[in-house]
N, C-alpha and C positions, 0 to 999 in steps of 0.2 A: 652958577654954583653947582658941585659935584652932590647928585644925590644917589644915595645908596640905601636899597632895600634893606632892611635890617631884621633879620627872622625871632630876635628877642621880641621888637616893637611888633612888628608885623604889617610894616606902612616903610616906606620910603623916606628917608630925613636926610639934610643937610647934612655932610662929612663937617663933624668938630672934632679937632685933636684934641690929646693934653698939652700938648706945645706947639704950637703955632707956626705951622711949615711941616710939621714933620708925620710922618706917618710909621707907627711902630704894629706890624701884621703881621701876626703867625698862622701858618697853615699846616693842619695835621698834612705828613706825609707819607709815605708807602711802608709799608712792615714788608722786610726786602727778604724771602725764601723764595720766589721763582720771579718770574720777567712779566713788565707789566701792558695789562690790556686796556682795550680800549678807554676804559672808564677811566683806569688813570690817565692815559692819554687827554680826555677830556678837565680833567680837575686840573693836569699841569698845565694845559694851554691856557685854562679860562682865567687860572689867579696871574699868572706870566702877563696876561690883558691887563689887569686888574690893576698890576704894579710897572706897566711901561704907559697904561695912562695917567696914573699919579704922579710918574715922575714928569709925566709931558707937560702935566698941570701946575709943574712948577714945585711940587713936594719932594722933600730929601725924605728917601724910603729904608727903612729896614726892615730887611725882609727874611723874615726866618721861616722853614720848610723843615721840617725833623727827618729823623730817619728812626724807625722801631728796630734795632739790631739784635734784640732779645724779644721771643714769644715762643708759644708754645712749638706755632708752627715751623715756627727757625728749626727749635732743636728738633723736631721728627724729621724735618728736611736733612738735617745733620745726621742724625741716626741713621735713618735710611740709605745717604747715601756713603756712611761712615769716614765722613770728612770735620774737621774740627768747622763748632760753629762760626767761628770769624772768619774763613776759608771761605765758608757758603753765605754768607751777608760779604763780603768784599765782592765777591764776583758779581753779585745781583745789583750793588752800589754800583758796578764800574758799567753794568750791560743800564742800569737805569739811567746812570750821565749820558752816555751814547744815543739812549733813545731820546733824550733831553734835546741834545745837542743837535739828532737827524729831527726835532721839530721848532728848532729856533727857539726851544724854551732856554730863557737865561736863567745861568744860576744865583739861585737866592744870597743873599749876605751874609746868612748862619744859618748851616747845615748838620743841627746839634744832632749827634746821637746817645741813644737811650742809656747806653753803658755807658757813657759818660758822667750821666748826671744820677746814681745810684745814690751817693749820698745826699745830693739836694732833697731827692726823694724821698728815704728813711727822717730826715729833718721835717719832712711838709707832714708824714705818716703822724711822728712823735706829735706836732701838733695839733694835728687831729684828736689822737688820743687823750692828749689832757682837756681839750674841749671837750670828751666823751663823745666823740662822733668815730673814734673807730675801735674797736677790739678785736682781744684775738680769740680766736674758735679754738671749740678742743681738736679738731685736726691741723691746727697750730699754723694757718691763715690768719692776716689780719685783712679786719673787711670795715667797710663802711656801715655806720646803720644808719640806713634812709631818710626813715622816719621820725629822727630828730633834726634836721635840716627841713625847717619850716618854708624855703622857695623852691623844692624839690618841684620838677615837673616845669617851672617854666618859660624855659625853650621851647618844648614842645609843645605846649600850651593846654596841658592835660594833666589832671589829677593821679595822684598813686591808681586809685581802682579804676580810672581808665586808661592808664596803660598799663594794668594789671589784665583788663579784658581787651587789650588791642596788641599786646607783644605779647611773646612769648620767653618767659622768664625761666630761667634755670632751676628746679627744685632743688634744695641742698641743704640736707638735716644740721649741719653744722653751722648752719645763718640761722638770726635771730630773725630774721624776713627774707623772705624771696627776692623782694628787691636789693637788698643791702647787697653789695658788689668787692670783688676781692681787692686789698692795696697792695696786698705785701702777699707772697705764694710760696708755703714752706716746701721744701727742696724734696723731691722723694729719687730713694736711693739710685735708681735706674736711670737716673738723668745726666748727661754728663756735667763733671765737675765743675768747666768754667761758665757753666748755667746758674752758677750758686754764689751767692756772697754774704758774708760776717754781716750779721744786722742783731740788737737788741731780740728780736720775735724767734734766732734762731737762723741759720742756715735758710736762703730760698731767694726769689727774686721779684722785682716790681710788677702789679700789674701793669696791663696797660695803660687804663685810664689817669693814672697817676705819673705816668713821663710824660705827659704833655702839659699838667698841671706845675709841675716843675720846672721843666726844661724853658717853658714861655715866662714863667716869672725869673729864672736865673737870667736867660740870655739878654730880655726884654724889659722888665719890670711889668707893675701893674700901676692902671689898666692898660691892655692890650687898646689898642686903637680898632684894629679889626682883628678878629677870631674867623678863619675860613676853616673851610673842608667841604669833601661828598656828601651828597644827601643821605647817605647811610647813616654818618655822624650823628647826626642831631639829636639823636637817641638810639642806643644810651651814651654813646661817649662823647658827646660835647654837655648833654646834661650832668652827665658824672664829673666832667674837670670842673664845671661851676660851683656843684656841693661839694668838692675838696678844697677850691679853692677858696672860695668865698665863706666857705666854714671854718679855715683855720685860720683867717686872717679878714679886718674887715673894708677889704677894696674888691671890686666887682672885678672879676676876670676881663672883661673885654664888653667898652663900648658900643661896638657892632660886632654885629655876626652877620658871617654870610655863606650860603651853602647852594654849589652848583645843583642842576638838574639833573637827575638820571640817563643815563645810555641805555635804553630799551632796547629789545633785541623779538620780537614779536609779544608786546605787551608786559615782558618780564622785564627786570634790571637786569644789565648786564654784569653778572659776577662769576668770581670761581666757583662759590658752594651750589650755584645754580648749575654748572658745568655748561656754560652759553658764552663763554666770553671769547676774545680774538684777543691775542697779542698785539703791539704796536709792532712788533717785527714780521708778525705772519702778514700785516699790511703792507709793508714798505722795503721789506727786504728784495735783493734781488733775487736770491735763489733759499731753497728752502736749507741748503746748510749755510749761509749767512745768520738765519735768524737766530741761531746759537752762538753767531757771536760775542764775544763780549765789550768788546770798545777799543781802547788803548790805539794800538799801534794804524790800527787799519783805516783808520778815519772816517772818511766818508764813502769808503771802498763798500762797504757792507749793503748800506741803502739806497736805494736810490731817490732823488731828491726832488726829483716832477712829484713822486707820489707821496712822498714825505709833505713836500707844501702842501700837498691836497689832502689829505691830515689834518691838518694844521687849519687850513680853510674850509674842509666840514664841519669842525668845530664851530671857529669863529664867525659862522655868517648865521648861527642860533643864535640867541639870546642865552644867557651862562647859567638863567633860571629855569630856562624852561626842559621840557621831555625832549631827547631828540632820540629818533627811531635809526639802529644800525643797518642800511643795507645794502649788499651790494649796488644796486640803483642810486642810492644817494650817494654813493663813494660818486660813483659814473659822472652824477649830475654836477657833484662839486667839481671833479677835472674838467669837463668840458665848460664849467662859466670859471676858475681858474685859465684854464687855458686862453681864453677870450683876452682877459686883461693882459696876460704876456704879448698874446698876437697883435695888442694897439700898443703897446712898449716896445716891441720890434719891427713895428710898421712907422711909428714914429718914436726917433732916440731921443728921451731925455733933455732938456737943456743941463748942462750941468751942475752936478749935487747945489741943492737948494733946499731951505726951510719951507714949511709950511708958508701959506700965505693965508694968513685966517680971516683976510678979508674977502674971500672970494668963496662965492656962495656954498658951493661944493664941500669945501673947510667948515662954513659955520655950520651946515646940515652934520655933516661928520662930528662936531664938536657938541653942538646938542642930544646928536643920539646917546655920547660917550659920558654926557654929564648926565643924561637918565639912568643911573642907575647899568654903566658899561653894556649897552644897547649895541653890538654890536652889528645886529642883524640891518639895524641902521643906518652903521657905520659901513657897510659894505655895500648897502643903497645907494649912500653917498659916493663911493668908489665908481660904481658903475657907472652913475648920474655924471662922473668928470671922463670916465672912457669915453662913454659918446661923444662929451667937446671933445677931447683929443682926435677923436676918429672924424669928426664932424669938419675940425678949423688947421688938423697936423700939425698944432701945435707944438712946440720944444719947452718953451715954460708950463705948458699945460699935461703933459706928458712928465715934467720934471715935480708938480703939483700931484700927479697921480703916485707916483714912486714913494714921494715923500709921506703923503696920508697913510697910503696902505705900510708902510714901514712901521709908523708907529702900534700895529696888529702883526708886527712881526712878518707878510706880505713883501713879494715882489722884489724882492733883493739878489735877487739871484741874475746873471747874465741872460736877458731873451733869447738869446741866440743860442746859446748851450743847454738851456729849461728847454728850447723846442728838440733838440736833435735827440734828448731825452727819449724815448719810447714809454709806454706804461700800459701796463695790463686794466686798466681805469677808461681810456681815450672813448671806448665807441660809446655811439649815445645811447642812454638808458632804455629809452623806447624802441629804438631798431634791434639792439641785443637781445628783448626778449622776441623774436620775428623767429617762427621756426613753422616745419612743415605743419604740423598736425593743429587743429583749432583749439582754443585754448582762453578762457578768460584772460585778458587782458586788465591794463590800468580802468580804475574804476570801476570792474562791469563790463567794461567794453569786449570786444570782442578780435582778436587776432587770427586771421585766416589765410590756410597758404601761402605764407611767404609775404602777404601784405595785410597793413593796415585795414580796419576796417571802417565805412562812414563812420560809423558808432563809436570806433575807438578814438577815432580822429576828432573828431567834436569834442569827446570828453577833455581830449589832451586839451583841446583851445580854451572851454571853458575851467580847465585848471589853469592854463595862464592869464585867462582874464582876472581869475580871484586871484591870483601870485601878483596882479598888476596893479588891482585897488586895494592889496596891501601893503604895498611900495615892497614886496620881494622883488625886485627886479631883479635880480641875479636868477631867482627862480623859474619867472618870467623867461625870461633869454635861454635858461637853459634848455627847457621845455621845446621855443622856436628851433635852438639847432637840434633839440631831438628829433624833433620832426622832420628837418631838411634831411637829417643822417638817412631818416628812412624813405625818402622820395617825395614829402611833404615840404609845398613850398606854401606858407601866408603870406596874404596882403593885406593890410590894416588900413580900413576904410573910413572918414573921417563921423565921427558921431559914435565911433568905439566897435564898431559891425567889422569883422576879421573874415577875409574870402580865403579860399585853400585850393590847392588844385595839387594833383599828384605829378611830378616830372615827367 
């Protein structure tokens, strides 16, 4: 049975629908004023897992992904570049499908946007307000008050005063508390006009956190079976859909929650306001005027798709909870254990297109990972664990069993033979690329000297792949060994787990 972490419980429990088969999943999606980086790169891939393993599991999936087409940030993006705001939200939609599309992420079922559902909104607002849970301000906002919504806080599983002393909360004379958050934003003059619409409160337009509270109950109903997004979400804006929704009405917004892990970039999240983040297209594009492009006509002219799947498979060989660190090196490390599985797909072909066979050990390893809670780090365990038999027996059903696994992760689809003529600025091994004249810390501690490894470095690398090996990273593992071969390091693995090395 499928278990899934659930961040309200905060333990892992069985998947129970409200209807039996079916799975109804919204997931906040991208507020579109510029092109998105890596972190989105990371949330679209990991919920994309999330719902081609539910469907594999036999569930009819609805799958809705929003799009924010109104925020603040739109209209300054629009000002600035004095283009009407649907101009600059159409361009950002079509360059996001593109980036969608160059990582095998499929598109969701309902792709609601915010202007859309303007009067669901003003409707969910009104109820609020006869419950007394929202008013309007004398600068003529209407906001939330907090502090009459007695389950405030938890999601994040903390009290008003301590996340009073753990965030950092907007002061604003015109709120009756700190915490109380805007629904409705009265329109000021400098704004352009189609930023504004006819409401009861006056001229002005929805927060944020109230088109999502809306738009998953119109598209969807309540309850939501799962509630996704980024770990930035969880507070405050999946705890604010909760107390609007669940305050104007009395059904629980969503069953499960669930929230990927951060994209660290040394120790930080990878974000805009941080000014740390990468684009999906400063990754994968071919040239630096492709990454402007927008999508449409060009197709797959823009990106290039060795490094696109390696994208795609930096992601997926994490677990969808956990930190994962951006860096060049780990790009490296994912193309060359990437590359490996293509090179026994084109060493041996396929027998032809074929289902799973889930009697076969490789299958039930891969299906256990994927019913813990979408383990995928497991699941690519399992990958590798079936290239060795391929490479081991050249088999064509065993080969045709590889294609098929890694497919359902979106994996390995591509022609061997045209994925290799590929080139990609990713190829060399991680540990040989950093090999330069001058001496220089290395991995670990270790130590890099003239142009070669050193004993020290070399040890260190072995004993990271002994620990990648007693935690069934095998793909980490492996990558590690051709790092080493890249740089003149050849292992031999001695039996009682003792690893000999000698330089070429």
């Amino acid at each position: 049975m499928l278990h899934i972490y659930n961040t309200l419980a905060r333990t892992k429990q069985p998947l129970q629908t409200v209807e039996p088969g079916k799975v109804r999943m919204y997931v906040c999606g991208m507020t579109v004023y510029d092109y998105c980086h890596l972190g989105h790169a990371r949330m679209l891939v990991s919920f994309d897992v999330v719902q081609r393993w539910l469907r594999a599991s036999g569930y009819e999936v609805t799958y809705v992904r929003n799009i924010t087409d109104i925020d603040d940030k739109i209209i300054r993006r629009a000002v600035e570049t004095g283009r009407r705001m649907q101009d600059v939200t159409d361009f950002y939609i079509e360059a996001m499908h593109a980036d969608e599309r160059a990582l095998g992420v499929e598109s969701p079922t309902h792709e609601p946007r915010a202007t859309q559902y303007v009067g669901q909104m003003l409707n969910l607002i009104g109820r609020l307000e006869e419950r007394g849970l929202a008013y309007q301000a004398a600068d003529g906002d209407v906001n939330y008050a907090v502090r009459k919504f007695p389950g405030y806080g938890k999601l994040s599983g903390r009290s008003l005063d301590e996340l009073r002393a753990g965030e950092r909360v907007a002061v604003d004379a015109s709120k009756r508390d700190p915490f109380d958050f805007v629904l409705w934003k009265s329109a000021k003059d400098s704004e352009p006009a189609e930023s504004k619409w006819e409401s009861p409160y006056g001229l002005g337009r929805p927060g944020w956190h109230i088109e999502c509270s809306a738009m998953s109950e119109a598209v969807l109903g309540l309850p939501l079976d799962i509630h996704g997004g980024g770990p930035d979400l969880k507070f405050p804006h999946h705890e604010n859909e909760i107390a609007q929704t669940e305050g104007a009405g009395d059904k629980a917004l969503a069953n499960c929650w669930m929230h990927c892990g951060p994209l660290m970039v040394d120790s930080d999240k990878m974000s805009k306001s941080l000014g740390n983040f990468r684009t999906i297209r400063q990754t994968i594009a071919r040239t630096p005027e492709a990454e402007t492009h927008q999508g449409g006509d060009a197709g797959t002219a823009w990106f290039n798709p060795r490094e696109a799947e390696m994208l795609r498979f930096f992601i997926v060989r994490n677990h969808y909870r956990s930190a994962q660190n951006y860096a060049p090196d780990n790009l490296v490390d994912a193309q060359n254990a990437l590359d490996r599985l293509y090179q026994t797909l084109n060493s041996v072909s396929p027998a032809s297109a074929a289902e799973v066979d889930w009697a076969q050990p490789e299958a039930l390893a891969f299906r256990a990972a994927m019913d813990d809670d979408f383990n995928t780090a497991g699941a690519v365990s399992a990958l590798f664990d079936l290239a060795a038999r391929v490479n081991r027996t050249s088999s064509p059903e065993a080969a045709a069993q590889l294609k098929a696994l890694a497919g359902l992760l979106g994996l390995l689809q591509q022609d061997p033979a045209a994925y290799q003529k590929e080139s990609s600025r990713y190829r060399r091994g991680a540990l040989a690329s950093t090999l330069s004249d001058q001496s220089r810390p290395g991995e670990g501690g270790a130590v890099v000297m003239g142009g070669a490894m050193s004993d020290a470095a070399i040890e260190q690398a072995i004993a990271d792949r002994q620990a990648a090996k007693a935690a069934r990273d095998f793909a980490r593992a492996d990558g590690i060994r051709a790092d080493l071969a890249a740089a003149g390091i050849l292992l031999e693995d001695r039996p009682g787990g003792l690893t000999q090395w000698r330089r070429a």
